[in-house]
C-alpha positions as CSV (number, residue, x, y, z in Angstrom):
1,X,44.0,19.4,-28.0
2,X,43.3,19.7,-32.1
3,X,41.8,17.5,-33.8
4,X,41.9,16.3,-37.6
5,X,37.4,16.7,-37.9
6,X,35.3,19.2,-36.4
7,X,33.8,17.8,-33.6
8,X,30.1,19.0,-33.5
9,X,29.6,22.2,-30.6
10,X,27.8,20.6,-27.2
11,X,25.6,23.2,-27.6
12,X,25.0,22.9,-31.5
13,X,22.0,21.7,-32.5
14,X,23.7,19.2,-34.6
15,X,25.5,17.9,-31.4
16,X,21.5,17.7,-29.5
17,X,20.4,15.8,-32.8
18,X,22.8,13.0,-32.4
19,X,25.4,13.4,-29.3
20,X,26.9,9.7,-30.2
21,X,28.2,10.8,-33.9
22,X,30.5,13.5,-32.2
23,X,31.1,11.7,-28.8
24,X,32.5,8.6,-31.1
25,X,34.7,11.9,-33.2
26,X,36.0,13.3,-29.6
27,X,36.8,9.8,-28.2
28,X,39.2,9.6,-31.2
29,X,40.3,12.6,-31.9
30,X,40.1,15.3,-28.7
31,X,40.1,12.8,-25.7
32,X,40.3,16.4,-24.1
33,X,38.7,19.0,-25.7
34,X,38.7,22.8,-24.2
35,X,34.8,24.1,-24.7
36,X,34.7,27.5,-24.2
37,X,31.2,28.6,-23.8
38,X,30.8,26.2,-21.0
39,X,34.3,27.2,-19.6
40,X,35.2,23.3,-19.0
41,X,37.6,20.4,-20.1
42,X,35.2,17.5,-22.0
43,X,37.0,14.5,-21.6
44,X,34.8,11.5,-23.4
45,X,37.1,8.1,-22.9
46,X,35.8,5.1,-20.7
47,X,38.6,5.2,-18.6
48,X,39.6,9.1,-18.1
49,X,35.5,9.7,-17.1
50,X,36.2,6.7,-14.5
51,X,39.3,7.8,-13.0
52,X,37.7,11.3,-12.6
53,X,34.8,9.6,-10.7
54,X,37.0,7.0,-8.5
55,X,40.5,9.4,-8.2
56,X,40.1,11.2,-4.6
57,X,42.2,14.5,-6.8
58,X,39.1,15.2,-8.6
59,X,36.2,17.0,-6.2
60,X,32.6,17.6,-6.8
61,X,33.8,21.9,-5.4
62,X,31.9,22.4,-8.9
63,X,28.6,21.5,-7.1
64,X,29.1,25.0,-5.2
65,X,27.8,27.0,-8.1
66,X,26.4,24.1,-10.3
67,X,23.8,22.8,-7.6
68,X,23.8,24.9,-4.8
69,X,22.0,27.6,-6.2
70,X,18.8,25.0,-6.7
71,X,19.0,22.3,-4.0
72,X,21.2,23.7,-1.2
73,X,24.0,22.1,0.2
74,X,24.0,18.5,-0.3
75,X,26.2,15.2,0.5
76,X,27.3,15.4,-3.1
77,X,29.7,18.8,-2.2
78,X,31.1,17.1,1.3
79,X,34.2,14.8,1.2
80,X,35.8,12.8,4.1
81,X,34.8,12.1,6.6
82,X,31.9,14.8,7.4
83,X,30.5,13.1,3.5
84,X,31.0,9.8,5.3
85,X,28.9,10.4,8.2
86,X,26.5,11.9,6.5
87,X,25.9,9.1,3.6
88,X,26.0,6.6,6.5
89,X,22.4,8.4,8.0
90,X,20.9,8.5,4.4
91,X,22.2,5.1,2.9
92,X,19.8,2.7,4.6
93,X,17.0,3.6,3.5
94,X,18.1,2.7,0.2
95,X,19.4,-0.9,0.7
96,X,18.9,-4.0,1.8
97,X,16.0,-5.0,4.3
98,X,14.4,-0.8,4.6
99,X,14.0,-0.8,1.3
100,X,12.3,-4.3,0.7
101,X,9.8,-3.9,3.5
102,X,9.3,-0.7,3.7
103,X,9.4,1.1,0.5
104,X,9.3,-2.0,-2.4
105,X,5.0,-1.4,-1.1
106,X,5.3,2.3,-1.7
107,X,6.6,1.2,-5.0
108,X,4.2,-1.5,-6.5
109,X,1.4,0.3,-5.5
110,X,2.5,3.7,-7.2
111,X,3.0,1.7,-10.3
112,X,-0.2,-0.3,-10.4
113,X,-2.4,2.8,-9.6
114,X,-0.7,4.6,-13.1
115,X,-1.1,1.9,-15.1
116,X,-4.8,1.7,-13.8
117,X,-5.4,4.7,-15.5
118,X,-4.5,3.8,-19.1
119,X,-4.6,-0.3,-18.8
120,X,-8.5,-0.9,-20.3
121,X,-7.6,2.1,-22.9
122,X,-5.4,0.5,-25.3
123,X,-3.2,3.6,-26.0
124,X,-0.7,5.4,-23.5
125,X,2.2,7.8,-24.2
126,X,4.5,6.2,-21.7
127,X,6.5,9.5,-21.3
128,X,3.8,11.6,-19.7
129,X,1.4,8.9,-18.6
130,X,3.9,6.8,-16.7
131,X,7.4,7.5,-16.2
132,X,7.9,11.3,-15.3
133,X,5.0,10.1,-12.7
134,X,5.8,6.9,-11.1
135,X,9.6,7.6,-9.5
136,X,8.5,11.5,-8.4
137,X,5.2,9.8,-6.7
138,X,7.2,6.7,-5.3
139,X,9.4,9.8,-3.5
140,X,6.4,12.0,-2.1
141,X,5.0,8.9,-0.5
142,X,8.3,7.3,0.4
143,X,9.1,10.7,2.6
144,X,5.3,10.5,4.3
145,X,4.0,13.7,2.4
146,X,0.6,14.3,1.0
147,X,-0.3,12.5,-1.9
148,X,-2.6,15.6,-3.3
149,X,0.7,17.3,-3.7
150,X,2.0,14.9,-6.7
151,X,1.3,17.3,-9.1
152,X,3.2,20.1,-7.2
153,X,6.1,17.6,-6.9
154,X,6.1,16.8,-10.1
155,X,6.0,20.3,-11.2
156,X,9.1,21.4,-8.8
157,X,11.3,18.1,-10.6
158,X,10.9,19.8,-14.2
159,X,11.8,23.0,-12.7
160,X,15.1,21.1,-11.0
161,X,15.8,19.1,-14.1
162,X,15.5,22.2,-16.2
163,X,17.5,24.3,-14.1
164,X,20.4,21.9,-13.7
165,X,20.8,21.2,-17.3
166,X,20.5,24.8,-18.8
167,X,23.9,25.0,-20.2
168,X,23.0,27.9,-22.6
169,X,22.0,30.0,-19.4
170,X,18.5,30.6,-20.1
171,X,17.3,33.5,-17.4
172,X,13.7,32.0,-17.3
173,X,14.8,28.7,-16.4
174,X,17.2,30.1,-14.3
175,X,14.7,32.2,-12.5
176,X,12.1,29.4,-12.0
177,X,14.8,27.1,-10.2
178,X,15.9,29.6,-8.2
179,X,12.4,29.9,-7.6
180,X,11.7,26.4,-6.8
181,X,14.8,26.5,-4.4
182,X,12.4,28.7,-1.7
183,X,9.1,27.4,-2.6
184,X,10.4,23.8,-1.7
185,X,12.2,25.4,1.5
186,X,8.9,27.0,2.0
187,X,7.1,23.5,2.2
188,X,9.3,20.9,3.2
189,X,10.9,22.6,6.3
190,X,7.4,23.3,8.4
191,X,7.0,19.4,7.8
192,X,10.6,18.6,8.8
193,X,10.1,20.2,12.2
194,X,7.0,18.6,13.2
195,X,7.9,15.4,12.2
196,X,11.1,15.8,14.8
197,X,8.8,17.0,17.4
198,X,5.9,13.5,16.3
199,X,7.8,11.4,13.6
200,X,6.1,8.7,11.9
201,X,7.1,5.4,10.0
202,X,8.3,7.2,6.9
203,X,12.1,7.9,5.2
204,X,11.2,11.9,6.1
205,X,11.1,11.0,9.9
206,X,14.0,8.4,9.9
207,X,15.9,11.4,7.8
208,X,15.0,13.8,11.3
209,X,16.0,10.6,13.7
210,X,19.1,9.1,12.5
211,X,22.3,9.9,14.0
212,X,25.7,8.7,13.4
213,X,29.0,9.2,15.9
214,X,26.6,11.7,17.8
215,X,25.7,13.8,14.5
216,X,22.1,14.0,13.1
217,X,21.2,16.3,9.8
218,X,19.9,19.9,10.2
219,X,16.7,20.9,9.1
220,X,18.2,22.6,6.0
221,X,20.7,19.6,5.2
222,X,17.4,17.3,5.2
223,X,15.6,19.7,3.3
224,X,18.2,19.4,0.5
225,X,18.6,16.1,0.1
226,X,15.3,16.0,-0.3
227,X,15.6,18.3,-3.2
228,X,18.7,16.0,-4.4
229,X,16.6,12.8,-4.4
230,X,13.5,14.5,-6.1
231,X,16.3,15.6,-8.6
232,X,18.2,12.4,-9.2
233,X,15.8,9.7,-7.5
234,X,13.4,11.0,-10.7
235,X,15.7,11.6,-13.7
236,X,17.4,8.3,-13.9
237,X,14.3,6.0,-13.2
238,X,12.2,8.3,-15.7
239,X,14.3,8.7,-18.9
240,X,15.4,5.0,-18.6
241,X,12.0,3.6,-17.9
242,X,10.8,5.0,-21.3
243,X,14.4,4.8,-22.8
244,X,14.4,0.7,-21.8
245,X,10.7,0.2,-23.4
246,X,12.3,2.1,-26.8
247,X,15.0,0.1,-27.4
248,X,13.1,-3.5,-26.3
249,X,10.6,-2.2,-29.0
250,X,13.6,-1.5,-31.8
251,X,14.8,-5.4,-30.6
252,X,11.6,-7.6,-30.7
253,X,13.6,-10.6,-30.1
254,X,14.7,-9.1,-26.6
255,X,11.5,-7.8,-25.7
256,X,10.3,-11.3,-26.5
257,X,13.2,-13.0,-24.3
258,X,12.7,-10.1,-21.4
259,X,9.0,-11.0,-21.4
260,X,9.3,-14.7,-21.4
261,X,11.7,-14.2,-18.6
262,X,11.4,-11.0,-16.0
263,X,14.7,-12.3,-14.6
264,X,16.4,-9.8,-17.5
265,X,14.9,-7.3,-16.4
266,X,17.9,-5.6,-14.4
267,X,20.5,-6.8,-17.4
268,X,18.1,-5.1,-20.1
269,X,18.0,-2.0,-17.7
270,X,21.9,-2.1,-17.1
271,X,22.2,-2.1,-20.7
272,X,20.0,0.7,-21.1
273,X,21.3,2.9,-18.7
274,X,25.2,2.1,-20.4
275,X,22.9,2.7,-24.0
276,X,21.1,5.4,-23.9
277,X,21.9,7.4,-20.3
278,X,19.5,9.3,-18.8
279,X,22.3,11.7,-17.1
280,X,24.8,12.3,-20.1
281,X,27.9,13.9,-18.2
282,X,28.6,14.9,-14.5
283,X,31.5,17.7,-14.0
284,X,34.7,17.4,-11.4
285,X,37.1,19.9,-10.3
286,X,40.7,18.8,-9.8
287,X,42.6,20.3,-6.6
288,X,45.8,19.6,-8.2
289,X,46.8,19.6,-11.8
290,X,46.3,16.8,-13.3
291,X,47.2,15.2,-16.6
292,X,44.8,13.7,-19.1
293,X,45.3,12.6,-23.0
294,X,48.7,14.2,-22.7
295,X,47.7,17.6,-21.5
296,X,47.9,19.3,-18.3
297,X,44.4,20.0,-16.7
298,X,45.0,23.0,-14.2
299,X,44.0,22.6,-10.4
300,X,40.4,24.4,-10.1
301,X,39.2,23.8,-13.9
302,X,35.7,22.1,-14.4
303,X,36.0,19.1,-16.4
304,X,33.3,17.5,-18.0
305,X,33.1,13.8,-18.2
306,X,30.6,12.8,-20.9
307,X,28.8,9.2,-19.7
308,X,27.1,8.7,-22.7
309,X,30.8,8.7,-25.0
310,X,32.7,6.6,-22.0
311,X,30.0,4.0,-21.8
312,X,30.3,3.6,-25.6
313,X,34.0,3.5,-25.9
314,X,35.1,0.4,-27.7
315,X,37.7,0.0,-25.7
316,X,35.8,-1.2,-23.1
317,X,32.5,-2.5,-24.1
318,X,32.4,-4.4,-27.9
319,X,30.3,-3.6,-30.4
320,X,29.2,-0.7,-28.2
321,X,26.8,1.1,-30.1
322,X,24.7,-2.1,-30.2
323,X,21.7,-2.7,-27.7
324,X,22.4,-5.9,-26.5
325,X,20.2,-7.3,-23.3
326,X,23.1,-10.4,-23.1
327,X,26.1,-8.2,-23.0
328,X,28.8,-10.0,-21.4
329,X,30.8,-7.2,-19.8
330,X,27.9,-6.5,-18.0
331,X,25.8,-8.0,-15.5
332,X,22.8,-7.5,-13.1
333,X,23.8,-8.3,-10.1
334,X,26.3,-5.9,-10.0
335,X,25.3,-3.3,-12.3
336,X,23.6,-1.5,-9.5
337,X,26.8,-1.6,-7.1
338,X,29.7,0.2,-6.5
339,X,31.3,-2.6,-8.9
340,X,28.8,-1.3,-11.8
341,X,30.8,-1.4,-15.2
342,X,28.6,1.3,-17.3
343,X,29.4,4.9,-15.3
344,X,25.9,6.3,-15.2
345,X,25.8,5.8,-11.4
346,X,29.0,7.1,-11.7
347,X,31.5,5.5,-8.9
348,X,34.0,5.8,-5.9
349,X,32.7,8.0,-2.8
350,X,29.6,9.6,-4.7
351,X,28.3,6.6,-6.7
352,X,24.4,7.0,-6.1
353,X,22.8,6.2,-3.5
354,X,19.8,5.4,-4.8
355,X,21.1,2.8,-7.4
356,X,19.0,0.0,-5.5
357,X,15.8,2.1,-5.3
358,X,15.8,3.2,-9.0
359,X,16.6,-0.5,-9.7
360,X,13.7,-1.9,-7.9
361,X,11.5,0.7,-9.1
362,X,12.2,-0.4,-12.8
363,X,11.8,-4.3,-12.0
364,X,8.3,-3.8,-10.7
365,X,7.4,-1.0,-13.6
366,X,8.5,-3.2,-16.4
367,X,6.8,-6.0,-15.0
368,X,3.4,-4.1,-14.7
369,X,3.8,-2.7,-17.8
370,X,4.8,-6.2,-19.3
371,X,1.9,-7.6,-17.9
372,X,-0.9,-4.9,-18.8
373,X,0.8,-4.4,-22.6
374,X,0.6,-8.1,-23.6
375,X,1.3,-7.1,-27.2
376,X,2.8,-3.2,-26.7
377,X,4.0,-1.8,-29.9
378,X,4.7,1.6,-31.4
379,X,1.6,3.6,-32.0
380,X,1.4,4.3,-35.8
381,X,3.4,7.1,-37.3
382,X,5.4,7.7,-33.6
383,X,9.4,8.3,-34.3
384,X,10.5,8.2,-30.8
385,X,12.8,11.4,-30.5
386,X,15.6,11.7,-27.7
387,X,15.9,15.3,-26.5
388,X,18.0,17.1,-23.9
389,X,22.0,18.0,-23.1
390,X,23.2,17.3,-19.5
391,X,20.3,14.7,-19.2
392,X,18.8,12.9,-22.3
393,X,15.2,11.2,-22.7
394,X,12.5,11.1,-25.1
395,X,10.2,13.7,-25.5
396,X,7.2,11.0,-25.8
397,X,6.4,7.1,-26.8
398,X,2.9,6.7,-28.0
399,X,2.4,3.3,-27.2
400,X,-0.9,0.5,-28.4
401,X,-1.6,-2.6,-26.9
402,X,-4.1,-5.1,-26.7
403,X,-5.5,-5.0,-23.1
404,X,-5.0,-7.7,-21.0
405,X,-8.0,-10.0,-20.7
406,X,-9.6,-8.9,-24.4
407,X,-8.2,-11.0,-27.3
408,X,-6.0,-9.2,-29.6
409,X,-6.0,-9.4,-33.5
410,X,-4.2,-11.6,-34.2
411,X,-5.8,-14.0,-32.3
412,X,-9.1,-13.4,-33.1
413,X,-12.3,-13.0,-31.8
């Protein structure tokens, strides 16, 4: 595990400037790279960081400590056939018919009612006006809960987030996850129990009915997956929602084609997610040793597979470090499947199961936003800036635009 350069530190702030310099220097150099602080194997190549999400050897036993502490015990940390069952009561409400009729409502009208709020205006920063809102408000409503309590929801996300990717151990942002851990305990379980005892038409009281093969999910088990979906039902749709809208802006010609034709949309948001990754690596655990770039991994290590090097390896995508909404190796029908080629649904038993949801959410929010921003573009002086370790966004996009319905300059009038 040497290598010829010095690959920038994860935690260095050289390595938070520009993770894609040293992700492209560890891909060639230190396919598996020991990293001390962190106490983990970093493994960065396409296929090592797929066979370590789709090879049954490698758990997620690494969630005990890593997500645990914040969200409780969730369906990420079961395997077999106790993950099975459990998936099976939570996955139709993600899919198919449920999540047309149901929640694709929940959805449009969540967006339109942001958008309302900056549309006449002519100015947004699309960071904190739209997209850390719209996938945290789509869940609140989606479970039946009071809308007044966006704001608290919102607040209890950045304290997840925060939590989950605090690599350098921060006690404050330790302490206000842990926090967050009983405060949403504190909320959502009251709610959980009366809506077993009256449930309504909503994904919190299908959560207390469903059964499968005679089981149904405890009040505690419902309470943290609710705590899970807050967590990754937000974090994907709202760095790639602002992520997407950056790098259509840096390629006028496919904002222009993804305008002309909203059929893109799900390719340009493929290509994002595979671009720019809202969650940059996801850990394992091995229960047996197991071999990778010619060295022996030992049963019970962590190892850290970096999304954001795999899906830029050149040895699976071309031209990788190119944003390209026409990318042949992928392709929108199936980027949002278990058949996905970019890995940052990751795959096999725990590929997310709320790729659908996070999909529909940005086909209707790009379309809104399409349609209210006739003419978006940067506002003047904004350098979009990515921050962020174990999850990557930007920190803000100050966007102008003409509003729809008054007549822009260049037209006239």
């Amino acid at each position: 595990m040497t290598t010829t350069r010095k690959v920038p530190d994860l935690l260095s702030p050289e390595f938070a400037a520009d993770p894609y310099a040293a992700y492209r220097m560890m891909r060639e150099d230190a396919p598996l790279l020991w990293h001390e602080a962190t106490g983990s194997y970093v493994v960065s190549r396409y296929e090592d960081v797929r066979r370590a999400f789709k090879n049954e050897v490698f758990s997620t036993e690494n969630y005990a400590w890593q997500l645990e502490p914040v969200h409780g015990r969730t369906i990420l940390q079961l395997d077999g056939r106790e993950h099975a069952v459990r998936r099976a009561l939570v996955a139709p409400a993600f899919r198919g018919k449920d999540l047309r009729e149901r929640f694709l409502p929940v959805i449009e009208h969540n967006s339109r009612s942001l958008i309302d709020r900056f549309r006449h205006r002519g100015r947004v920063d699309l960071v904190s006006e739209y997209a850390t809102r719209f996938p945290i408000n789509v869940i609140v409503d989606m479970l039946g809960l009071d809308p007044d309590d966006h704001d608290r929801f919102h607040d209890w996300y950045t304290a997840i987030i925060a939590f989950l990717g605090n690599l350098s151990q921060d006690p404050e942002v330790t302490a206000a996850g842990l926090r967050t851990h009983d405060e949403l305990a504190d909320h959502l379980i009251p709610i959980i129990q009366r809506r077993r005892e009256e449930p309504g038409d909503d994904l919190l009281s299908r959560l207390c009915q469903a059964e499968v093969d005679g089981t149904r999910m405890t009040d505690e088990e419902i309470k943290a997956f609710c705590s899970l979906l807050l967590a990754a039902g937000g974090e994907t749709t709202d760095k790639a929602l602002a992520s997407l809208f950056a790098n259509l802006l840096d390629h006028p010609e496919q904002l222009a084609a993804v305008r002309e034709d909203r059929s893109l949309i799900p390719r340009a948001f493929a290509e994002s997610l595979r671009y720019t990754p809202p969650v940059q690596m996801i850990m394992r655990q091995p229960a047996e040793d197991v071999e990778i770039g010619g060295h022996t991994v030992p049963a019970g290590s962590t190892v850290t597979c970096l999304i954001g090097a795999a899906n830029r390896d050149p040895d699976r995508f071309a031209d990788p470090d190119t944003f390209d909404v026409f990318r042949a190796e992928l392709a929108g029908t199936t980027s949002f499947s278990a058949a996905a080629e970019h890995l940052s649904f990751a795959l096999g038993r725990h590929f997310c199961v709320g790729a659908l949801l996070a999909e529909a959410e940005v086909r209707v929010g790009v379309n809104d936003l399409l349609d209210a921003m006739p003419d978006v573009r940067l506002a003047p002086g904004a350098e979009p800036t990515e921050e962020g370790l174990f999850t990557r966004g930007l920190r803000e996009l100050p966007l102008e635009f003409t509003p729809a319905g008054v007549p822009s300059p260049r037209q006239g009038g």
